[in-house]
C-alpha positions, 0 to 999 in steps of 0.5 A: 382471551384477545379482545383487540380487533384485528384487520381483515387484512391481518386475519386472511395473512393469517389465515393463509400462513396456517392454512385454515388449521390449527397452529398448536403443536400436533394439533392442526385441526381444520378450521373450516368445518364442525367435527361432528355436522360437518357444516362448513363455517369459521370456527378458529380463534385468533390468539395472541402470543403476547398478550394484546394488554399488559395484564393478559396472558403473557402480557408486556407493558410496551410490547402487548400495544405494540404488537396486538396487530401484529401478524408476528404475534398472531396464531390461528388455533381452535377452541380448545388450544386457544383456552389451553394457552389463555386460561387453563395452562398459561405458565407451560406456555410461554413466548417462546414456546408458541413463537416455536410453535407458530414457526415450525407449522407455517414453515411446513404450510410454506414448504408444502404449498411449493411443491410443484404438481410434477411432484405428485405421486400415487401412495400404493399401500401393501400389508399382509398377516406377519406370523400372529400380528398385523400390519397396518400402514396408513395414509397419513404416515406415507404422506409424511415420509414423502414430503417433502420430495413429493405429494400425495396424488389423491386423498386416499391410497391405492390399498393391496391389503388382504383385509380382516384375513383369518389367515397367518404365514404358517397355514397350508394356503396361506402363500396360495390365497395371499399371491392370487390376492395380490395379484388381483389387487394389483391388476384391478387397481394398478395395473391399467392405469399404470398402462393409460398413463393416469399413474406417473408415479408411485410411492410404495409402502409395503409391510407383509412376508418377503415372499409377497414383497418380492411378488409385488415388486415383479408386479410392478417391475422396473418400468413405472417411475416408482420410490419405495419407502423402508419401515424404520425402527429408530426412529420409527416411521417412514421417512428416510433418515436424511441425516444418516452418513453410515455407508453399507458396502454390499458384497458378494461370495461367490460359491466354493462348489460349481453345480445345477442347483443354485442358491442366492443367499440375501443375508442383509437383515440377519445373517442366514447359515449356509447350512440351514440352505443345505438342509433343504436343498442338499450338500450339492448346491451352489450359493451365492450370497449378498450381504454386508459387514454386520447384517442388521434390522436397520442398516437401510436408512437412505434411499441411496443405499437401496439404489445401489442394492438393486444396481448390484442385484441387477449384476448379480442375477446376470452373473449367477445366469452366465455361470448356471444357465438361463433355464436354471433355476434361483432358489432364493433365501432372503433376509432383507429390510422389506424395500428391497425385498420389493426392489429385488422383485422389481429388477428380476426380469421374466424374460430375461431371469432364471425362474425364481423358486422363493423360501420363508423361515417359519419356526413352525415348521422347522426352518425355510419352506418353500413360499412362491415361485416366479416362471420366465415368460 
């Protein structure tokens, strides 16, 4: 434990490079306030990384007088991670491992602080039933994947959630109960403030069935400024994989057969049959399909890639119109990564599109079924 003094000066640097948190790795406790009364009061430790006396943790016999001051040596920490380093774990906690630590926290502090307030976005949170699971998306985990790009506008989000729902993709009302939900959400919550200008941006995240994915993204439309997040799996979270140099050419098979009745087929995410479409709609359709070299559950990594997927499907649903008529209508089979299934919503005009007729596979029910339809206006 330091039992050096050191300068106001040097403890308000400090503080301002850590922000008033812990430094400790996964830590960064707030150090402004008691967990439990929530009565506001100091309650961080400084903590030195070499020890301020050669016999203390870590301890030099030039360096601890050297640096004891000095704001390089210095951490913020609480409590419990201050003993942790001092006390109960020194050995596993060397220079470099703290001087690592004490870099990578004031370094995000840095890059966080710089945002400028044009980069300020409104979180919109979607989660539906999925089959017998649920799907949570937070918060914290959305404002990790924006930064550092943007900003979380307000503390909480913007939630669409049908909350505690007893009901699961394969019930009868379950698509009934869950669009009319949705769509009451998003008007009561979004849809104003988008109009008054009080939202200038939004960061969508979404996790539910296709179907209501599409129908959120017709909600929103192509009109606001909007950035939609793509759930990852390797590695897990949100965040783009900024690293990722993997390009998907997307393309498109235009149908064998000329008729009425007309099928987009989306296979992105796994490859669906044209067979199991024929089944529901019959031999006598025409299908379109939107796919890339090898479908898979993660292809999409990069906003650049889901850019080009709504250029393409804005080219598509005109192309598909020209040959089949404006009062036709889309019977729509997808199997995509869910952004673009909202960006796909987005980029299908009312007045301008052919009514949209959406399926679902449910293995409860033996192959796709017929989910939401979208009207033209």
């Amino acid at each position: 434990m330091s039992v050096s003094y050191i300068p106001e000066p040097t403890k308000r640097i400090l503080w301002a490079k850590a922000a008033g948190r812990c430094q400790y790795e996964g830590c960064n406790k707030i150090l402004w306030a008691d967990d439990f009364t929530k009565s506001e009061f100091n309650t961080s430790y400084i903590a030195h990384i070499i020890g301020d006396k050669p016999t203390g943790p870590r301890g030099d016999d030039i360096l601890s007088e050297k640096l004891k001051n000095d704001i390089s040596n210095l951490m913020l920490m609480c409590d419990t991670h201050h003993r942790l380093i001092d006390v109960i774990d020194v050995s596993s906690h060397s220079v470099e491992r703290l001087v690592e630590m004490k870099k990578k926290h004031e370094d995000r502090i840095e890059m966080l602080t710089d945002i400028k307030e044009e980069y300020q976005s409104h979180i919109l949170l979607y989660g539906a039933n999925i089959g017998n699971h649920t799907a949570p998306v937070s918060w914290e985990k959305a404002a990790f994947a924006m930064a550092p790009k943007r900003y979380p506008a307000h503390r909480q989000a913007i939630e669409l959630s049908l909350k505690n729902s007893s009901f699961v993709d394969s019930d009868d009302h379950y698509w009934l109960i869950e669009k009319e939900h949705l769509n009451r959400q998003f008007n009561d919550k979004v849809k104003s403030r988008l109009s008054s200008g009080e939202i200038k941006h939004l960061s969508v995240f979404g996790l539910a069935p296709q179907p209501l994915l599409i129908e959120l993204g017709t909600l929103i439309s192509d009109i606001p400024t909007v950035d939609v997040y793509q759930l990852l799996r390797e590695p897990a979270g949100w965040r783009w994989d900024d690293g990722c140099t993997v390009e998907n050419i997307f393309s498109v098979r235009e149908p064998a057969i000329k008729s009425n009745k007309v099928a987009l087929n989306i296979s992105l995410s796994a490859n669906i049959n044209d067979t199991r479409i024929v089944e529901v709609l019959g031999e006598d359709t025409s299908i379109w399909t939107l796919t890339i070299d090898s479908p898979n559950n993660d292809f999409l990594r990069k906003p650049e890639q889901l850019s080009n997927f709504r250029i393409l499907c804005r080219k598509l649903l005109n192309d598909i119109k020209k040959e089949h008529g404006h009062n036709n209508e889309l019977h729509v089979f997808p199997a995509m990564p869910v952004a673009a299934s909202i960006e796909f919503g987005r980029v299908w005009m009312p007045k301008a599109d052919m009514r949209l007729v959406i399926y679902d596979e449910n293995r409860s029910k033996g192959g796709f079924i017929k989910a939401l339809e979208k009207q033209m206006i």
